[in-house]
C-alpha distance (Angstrom), angle and dihedral (degrees) to the residues before:
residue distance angle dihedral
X1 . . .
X2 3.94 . .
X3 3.83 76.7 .
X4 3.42 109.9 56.1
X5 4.19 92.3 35.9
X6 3.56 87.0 64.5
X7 3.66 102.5 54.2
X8 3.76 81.7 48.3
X9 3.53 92.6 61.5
X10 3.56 94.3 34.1
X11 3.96 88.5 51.8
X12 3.73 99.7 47.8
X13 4.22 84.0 54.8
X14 3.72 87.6 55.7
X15 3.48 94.3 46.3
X16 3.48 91.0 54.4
X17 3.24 93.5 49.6
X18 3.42 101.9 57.3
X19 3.62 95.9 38.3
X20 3.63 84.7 71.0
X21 3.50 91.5 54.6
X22 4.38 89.7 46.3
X23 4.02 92.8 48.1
X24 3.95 104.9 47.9
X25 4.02 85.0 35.6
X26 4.22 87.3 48.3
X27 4.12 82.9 47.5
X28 3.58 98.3 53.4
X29 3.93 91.6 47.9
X30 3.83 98.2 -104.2
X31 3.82 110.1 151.0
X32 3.68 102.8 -141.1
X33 3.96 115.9 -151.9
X34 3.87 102.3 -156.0
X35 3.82 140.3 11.8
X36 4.16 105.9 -157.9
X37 3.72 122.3 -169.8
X38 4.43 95.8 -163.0
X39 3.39 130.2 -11.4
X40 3.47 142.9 -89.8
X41 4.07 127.4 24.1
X42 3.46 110.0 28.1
X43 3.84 120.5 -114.7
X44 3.74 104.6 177.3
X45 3.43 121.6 23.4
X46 4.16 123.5 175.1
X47 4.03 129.2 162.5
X48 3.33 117.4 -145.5
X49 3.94 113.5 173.5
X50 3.93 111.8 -41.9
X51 3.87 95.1 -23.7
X52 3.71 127.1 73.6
X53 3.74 121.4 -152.3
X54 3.43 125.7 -143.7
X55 4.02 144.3 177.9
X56 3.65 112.2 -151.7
X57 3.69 131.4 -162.2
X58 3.48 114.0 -115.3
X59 4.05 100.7 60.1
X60 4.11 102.1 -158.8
X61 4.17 86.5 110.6
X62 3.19 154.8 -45.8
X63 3.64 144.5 -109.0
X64 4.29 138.8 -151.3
X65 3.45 113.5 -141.7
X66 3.62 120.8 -150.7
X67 3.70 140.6 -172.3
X68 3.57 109.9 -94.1
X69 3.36 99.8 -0.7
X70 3.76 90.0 134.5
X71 4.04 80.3 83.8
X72 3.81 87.1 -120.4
X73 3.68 97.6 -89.7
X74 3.60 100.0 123.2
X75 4.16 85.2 58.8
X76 4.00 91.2 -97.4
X77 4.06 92.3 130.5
X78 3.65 81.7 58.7
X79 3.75 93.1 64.9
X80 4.15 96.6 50.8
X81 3.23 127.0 86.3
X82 4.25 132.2 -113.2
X83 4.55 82.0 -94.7
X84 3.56 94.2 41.1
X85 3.59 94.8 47.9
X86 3.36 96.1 57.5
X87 3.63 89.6 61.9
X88 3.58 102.6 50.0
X89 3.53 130.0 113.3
X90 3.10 103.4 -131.1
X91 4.33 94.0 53.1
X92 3.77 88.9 59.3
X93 3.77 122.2 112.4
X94 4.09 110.3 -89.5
X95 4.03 80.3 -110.3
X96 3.56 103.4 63.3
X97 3.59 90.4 39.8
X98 3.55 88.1 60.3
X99 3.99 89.7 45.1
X100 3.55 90.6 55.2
X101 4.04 94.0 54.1
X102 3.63 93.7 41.2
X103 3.53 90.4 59.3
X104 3.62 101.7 68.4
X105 3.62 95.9 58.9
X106 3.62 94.0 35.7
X107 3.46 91.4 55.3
X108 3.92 88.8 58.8
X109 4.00 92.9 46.1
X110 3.72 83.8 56.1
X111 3.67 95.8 46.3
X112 3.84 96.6 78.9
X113 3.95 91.7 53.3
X114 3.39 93.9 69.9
X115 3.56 105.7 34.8
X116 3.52 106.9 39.1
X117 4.21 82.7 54.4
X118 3.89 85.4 64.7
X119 3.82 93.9 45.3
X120 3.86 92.5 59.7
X121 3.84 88.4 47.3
X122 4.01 89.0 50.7
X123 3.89 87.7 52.5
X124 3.77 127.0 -106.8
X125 3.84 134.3 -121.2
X126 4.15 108.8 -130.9
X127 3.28 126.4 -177.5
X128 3.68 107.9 -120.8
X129 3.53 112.6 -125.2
X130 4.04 87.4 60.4
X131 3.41 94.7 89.7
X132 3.69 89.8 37.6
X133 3.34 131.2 98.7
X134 3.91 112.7 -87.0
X135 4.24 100.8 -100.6
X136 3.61 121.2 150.8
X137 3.13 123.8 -121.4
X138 3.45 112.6 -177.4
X139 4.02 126.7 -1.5
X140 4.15 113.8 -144.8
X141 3.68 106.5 -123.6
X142 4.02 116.0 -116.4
X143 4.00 87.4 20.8
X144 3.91 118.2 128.0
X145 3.75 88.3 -107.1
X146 3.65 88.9 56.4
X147 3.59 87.3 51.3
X148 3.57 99.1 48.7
X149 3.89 98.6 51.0
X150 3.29 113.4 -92.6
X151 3.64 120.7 142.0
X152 4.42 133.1 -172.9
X153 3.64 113.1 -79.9
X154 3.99 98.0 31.2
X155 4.00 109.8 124.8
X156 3.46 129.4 -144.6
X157 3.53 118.0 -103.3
X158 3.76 106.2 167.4
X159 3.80 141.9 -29.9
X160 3.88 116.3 -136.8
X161 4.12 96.5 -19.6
X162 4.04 86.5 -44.4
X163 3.70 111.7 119.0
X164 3.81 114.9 -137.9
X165 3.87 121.2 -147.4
X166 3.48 102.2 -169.4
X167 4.02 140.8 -19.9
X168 3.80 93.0 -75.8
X169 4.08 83.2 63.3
X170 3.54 94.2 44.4
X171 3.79 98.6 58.0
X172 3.80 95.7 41.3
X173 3.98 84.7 50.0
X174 3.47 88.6 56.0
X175 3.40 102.9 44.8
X176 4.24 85.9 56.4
X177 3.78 93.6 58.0
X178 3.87 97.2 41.2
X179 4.11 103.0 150.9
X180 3.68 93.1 11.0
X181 4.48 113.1 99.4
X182 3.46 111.8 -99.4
X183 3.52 132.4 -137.2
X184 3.82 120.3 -163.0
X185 3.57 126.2 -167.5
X186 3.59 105.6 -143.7
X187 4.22 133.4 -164.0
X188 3.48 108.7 -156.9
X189 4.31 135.1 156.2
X190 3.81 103.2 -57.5
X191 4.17 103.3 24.2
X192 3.72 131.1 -53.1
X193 3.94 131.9 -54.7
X194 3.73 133.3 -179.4
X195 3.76 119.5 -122.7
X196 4.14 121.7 -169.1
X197 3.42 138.9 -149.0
X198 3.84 126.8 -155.7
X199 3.81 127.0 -115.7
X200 3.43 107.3 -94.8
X201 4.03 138.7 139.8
X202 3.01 89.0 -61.3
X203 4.27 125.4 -156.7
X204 3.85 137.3 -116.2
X205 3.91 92.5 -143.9
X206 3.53 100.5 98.0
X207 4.12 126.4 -126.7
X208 3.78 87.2 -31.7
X209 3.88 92.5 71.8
X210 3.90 96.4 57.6
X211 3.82 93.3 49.4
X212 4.10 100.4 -91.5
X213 3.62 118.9 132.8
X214 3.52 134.8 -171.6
X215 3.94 124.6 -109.7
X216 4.19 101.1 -91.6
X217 4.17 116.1 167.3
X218 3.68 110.0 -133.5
X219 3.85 87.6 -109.3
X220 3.92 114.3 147.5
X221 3.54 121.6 -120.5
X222 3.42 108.5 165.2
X223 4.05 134.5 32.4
X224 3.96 123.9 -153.4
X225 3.98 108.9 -142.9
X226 4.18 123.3 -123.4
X227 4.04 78.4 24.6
X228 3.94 127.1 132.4
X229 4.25 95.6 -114.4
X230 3.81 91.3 43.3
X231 4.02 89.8 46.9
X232 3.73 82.4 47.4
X233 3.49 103.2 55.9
X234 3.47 101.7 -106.2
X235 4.14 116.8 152.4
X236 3.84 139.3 -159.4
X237 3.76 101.3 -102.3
X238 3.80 100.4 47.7
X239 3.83 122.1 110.2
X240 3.83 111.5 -141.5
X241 4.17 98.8 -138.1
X242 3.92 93.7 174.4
X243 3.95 148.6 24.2
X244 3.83 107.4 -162.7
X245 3.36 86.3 -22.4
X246 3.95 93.6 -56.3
X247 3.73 97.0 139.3
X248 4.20 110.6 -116.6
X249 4.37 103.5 -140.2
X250 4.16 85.1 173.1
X251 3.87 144.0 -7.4
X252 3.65 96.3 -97.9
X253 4.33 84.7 76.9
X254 3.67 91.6 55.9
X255 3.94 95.4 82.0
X256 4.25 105.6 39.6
X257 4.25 82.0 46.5
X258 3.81 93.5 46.8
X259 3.84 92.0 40.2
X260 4.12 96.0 40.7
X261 4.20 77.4 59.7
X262 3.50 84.4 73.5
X263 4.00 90.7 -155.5
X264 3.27 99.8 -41.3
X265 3.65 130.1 133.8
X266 3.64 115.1 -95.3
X267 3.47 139.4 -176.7
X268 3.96 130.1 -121.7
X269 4.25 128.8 -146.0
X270 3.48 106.5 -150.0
X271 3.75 146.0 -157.8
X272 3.47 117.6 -160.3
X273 3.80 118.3 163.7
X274 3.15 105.0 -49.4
X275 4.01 97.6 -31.6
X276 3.91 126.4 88.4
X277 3.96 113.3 -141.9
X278 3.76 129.9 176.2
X279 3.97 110.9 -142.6
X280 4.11 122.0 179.0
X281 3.37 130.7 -133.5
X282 3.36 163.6 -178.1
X283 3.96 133.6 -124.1
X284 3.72 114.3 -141.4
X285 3.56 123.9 -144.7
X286 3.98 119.8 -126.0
X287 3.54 136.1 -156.6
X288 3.30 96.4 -118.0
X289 4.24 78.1 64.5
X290 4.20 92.4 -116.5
X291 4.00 114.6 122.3
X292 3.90 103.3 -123.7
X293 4.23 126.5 177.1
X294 4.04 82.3 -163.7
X295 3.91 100.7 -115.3
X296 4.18 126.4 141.7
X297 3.71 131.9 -156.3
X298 3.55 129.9 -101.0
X299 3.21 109.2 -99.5
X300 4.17 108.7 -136.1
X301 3.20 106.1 -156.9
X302 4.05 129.2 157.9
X303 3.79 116.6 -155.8
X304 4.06 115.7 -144.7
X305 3.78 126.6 -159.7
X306 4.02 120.8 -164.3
X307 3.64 131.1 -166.0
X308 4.07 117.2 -121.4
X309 3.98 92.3 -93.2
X310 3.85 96.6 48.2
X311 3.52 93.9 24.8
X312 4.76 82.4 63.1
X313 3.17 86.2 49.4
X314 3.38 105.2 51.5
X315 3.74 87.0 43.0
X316 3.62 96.1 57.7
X317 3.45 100.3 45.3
X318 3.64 89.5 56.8
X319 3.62 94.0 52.0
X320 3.86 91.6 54.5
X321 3.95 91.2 48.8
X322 3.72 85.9 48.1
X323 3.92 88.3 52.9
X324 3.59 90.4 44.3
X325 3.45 98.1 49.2
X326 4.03 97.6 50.9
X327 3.89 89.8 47.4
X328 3.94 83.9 52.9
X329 3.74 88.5 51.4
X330 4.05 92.9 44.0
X331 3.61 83.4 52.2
X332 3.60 102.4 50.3
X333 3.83 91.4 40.5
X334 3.82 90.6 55.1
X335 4.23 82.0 51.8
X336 3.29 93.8 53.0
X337 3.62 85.3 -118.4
X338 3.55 92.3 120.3
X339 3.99 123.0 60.9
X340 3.99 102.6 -120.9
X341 3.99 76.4 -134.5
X342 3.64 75.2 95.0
X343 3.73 106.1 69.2
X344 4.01 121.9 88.0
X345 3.50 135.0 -155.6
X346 3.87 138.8 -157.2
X347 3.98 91.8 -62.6
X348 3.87 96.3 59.4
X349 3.80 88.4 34.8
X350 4.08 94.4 61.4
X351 3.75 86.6 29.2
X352 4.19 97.3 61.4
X353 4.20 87.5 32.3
X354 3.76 95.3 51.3
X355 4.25 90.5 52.7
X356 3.66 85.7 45.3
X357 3.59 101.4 53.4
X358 3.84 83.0 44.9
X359 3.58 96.7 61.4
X360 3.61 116.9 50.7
X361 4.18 143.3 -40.1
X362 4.20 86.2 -91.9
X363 3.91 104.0 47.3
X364 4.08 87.2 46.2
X365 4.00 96.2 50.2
X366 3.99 92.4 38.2
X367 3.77 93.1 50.0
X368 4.18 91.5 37.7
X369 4.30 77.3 60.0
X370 3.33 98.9 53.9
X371 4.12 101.7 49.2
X372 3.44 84.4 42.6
X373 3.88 97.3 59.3
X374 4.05 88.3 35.8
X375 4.06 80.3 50.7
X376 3.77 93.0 52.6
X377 3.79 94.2 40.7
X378 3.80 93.4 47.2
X379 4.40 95.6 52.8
X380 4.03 86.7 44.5
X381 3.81 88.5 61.2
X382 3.74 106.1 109.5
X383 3.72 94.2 -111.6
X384 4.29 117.5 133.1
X385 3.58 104.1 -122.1
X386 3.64 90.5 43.4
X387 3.74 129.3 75.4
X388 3.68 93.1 -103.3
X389 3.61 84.9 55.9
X390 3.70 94.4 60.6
X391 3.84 94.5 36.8
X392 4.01 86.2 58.9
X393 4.04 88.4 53.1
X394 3.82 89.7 49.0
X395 3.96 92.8 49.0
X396 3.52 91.2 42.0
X397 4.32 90.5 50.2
X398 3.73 82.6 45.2
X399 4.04 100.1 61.7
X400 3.78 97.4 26.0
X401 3.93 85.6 47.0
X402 3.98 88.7 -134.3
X403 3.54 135.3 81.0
X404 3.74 117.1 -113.9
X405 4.18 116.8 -97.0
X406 3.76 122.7 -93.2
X407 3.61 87.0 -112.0
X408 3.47 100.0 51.7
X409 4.20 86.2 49.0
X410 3.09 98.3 42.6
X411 4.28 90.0 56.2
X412 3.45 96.7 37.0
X413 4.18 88.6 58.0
X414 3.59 87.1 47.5
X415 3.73 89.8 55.2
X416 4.01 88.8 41.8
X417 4.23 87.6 48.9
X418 3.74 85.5 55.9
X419 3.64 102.4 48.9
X420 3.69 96.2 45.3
X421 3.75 87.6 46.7
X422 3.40 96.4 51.8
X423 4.15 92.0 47.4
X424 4.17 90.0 45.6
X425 4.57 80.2 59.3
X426 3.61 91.4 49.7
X427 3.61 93.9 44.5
X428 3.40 94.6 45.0
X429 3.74 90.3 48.7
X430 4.07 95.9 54.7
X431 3.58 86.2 42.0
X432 4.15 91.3 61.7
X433 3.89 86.6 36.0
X434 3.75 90.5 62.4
X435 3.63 90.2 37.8
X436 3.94 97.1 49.2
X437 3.61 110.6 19.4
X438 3.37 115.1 17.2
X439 4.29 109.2 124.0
């Protein structure tokens, strides 16, 4: 099911993309030939006037074909007659050739302001500590924040001279100076210090990826069945205070205590209510070789409705920090400041849509926005092949008054066949990476 909701979502972004491409070439009088959802064999096919429609088998995009779009160079212009030509492609003015290829794209940029409006007026799931203030909880041991100082309970103050407000701030921050060193001013017990990272390549996954964790009670949320904490009596609700009497300050302790028990029973200080109860048990030992007792975390979460005017607002400002953010990322990638690690392909693209769709209304329209800008973003890229490929020929036609050779075309895709090739592998490779290996 995770499956099939993602090339959904995947295929409604395609079919917004090329709808942009079918309406502004339908405006300028371009008779288009065929509208393809996919590639490949065909398994839907339907004519309805001049255009047939078709739904093809291999769903990683999509294509509008229209008449003359081959630019004539291969003689085809030859072959139409005086009506025909006048609605080919490749006979319309270098301006509404470029209209017609900046629609796709733009039609994907646009996406996300009118979607992500409705997802605010549905209500959104937050994590909690976003809109708190930017305390750590917990710091991973080994991780470069370890490294560089940082201890739980210090709050962030600022990041490079920017002041953060809460978590939310933090992340986005961080995100914004990926590769660069960063200097955070820090509160902690007895006055403020400032703790620095190096330059490095840097990550797009927020405070999590350096080793800084938010502040999360070791309350129980969840309980695995047939598992040692259900067996034991444990319940969602209760806040585990102690481990053999090694005090618990945050949920991140719970798994180096239970695994430096090495299987051995241990016994649990609880709170429940108002009540404190001790209850023994048992780590079990899991194939994966980690000692588990089968408990989740409460999930703190705060839910946030908006009315239409707050709720575009909202919306749109999200879209342009989601813009901002993936030209950020292009940028550092380009740098090298960025580890192409990074960079996703179709896999991890149905994979994150398919759980989204799953969960709720919200998740599926705010994730829909985001591969739809990073959709947009990615066929604007001045790439042959692409659309920003042929939007650079049309710009460059337009000041030099000429369109480019054959030749030079003809290389130049070549060239733009290679690079995309090229970044479909690497994609493809992190996406089995995550799938396979990943820890």
């Amino acid at each position: 099911m995770t499956i099939i909701a993602g090339i959904v979502m995947l295929g409604i972004l395609v079919f917004v993309h090329e709808l942009g491409h079918y309406c502004v070439a339908r405006l300028a009088g371009v008779k288009i030939l065929k509208f393809s959802l996919g590639f490949g064999p065909k398994l839907l096919s339907k004519t309805w006037g001049e255009t047939e429609y078709l739904v093809c088998a291999i769903p990683l995009g999509g294509y509008v074909q229209m008449l003359g779009e081959g630019g004539g160079e291969q003689g085809e212009d030859a072959e139409l007659t005086a009506a025909e030509r006048e609605r080919s492609f490749a006979d319309k003015s270098v301006a509404r050739r470029l209209a017609i290829v900046v629609a796709g794209p733009l039609m994907n940029l646009m996406l996300p302001f009118l979607i992500l409006p409705i997802s605010y007026m549905v209500g959104v799931q937050l994590p909690a500590y976003l809109d708190q203030p930017a305390c750590i909880g917990y710091v991973t041991p080994g991780s470069e924040a370890a490294a560089a100082g940082f201890s739980a309970g210090d709050c962030l103050q600022s990041l490079n001279g920017e002041p953060l407000a809460d978590w939310k701030d933090a992340s986005k921050a961080l995100v914004s100076y990926a590769g660069d060193e960063l200097r955070f001013g820090v509160q902690r017990q007895g006055g403020s210090a400032e703790i620095v990272l190096p330059a490095d390549n840097g990550s797009l996954e927020g405070l999590q990826a350096i080793g800084l964790l938010p502040v999360q009670p070791a309350i129980v949320g969840s309980l695995m069945p047939d598992m040692p904490a259900a067996a034991a009596g444990l319940q969602k609700g209760d806040q585990i205070l102690q481990i053999s009497g090694v005090p618990i300050t945050s949920w991140y302790d719970l798994k180096h205590l239970i695994q430096q028990a090495e299987g051995q029973s241990v016994d649990l200080l609880l709170k429940r209510d108002t009540a404190e109860l001790t209850l023994p048990l048992q780590p079990k030992l899991h194939e994966s070789g980690a000692w588990l007792i089968g408990i989740g975390p409460e999930q703190q979460t705060v839910s946030k409705k908006f009315g239409p005017l707050a709720a575009f607002r909202e919306g749109a400002e999200r879209t342009i920090e989601l813009i901002e953010l993936t030209l950020v990322f292009i940028q550092k990638l380009f740098t090298g400041h960025v580890s192409a690690k990074n960079i996703g392909g179709p896999i991890t693209v149905v994979q994150v849509a398919g759980q989204a769709a799953q969960a709720n209304l919200s998740a599926m329209l705010s994730v829909l926005a985001f591969i739809s800008i990073q959709l947009g973003i990615l066929n604007l890229l001045p790439i042959p092949i692409l659309d920003g490929g042929h939007i650079l020929f049309y710009v460059l036609e337009l000041v030099f008054r000429k369109p480019l050779s054959t030749r030079a075309r003809e290389i130049l895709q070549q060239i733009g066949l290679a690079l995309l090739l090229m970044l479909m592998v690497l994609a493809f490779y992190n996406d089995l990476a995550r799938l396979f290996w990943s820890s």
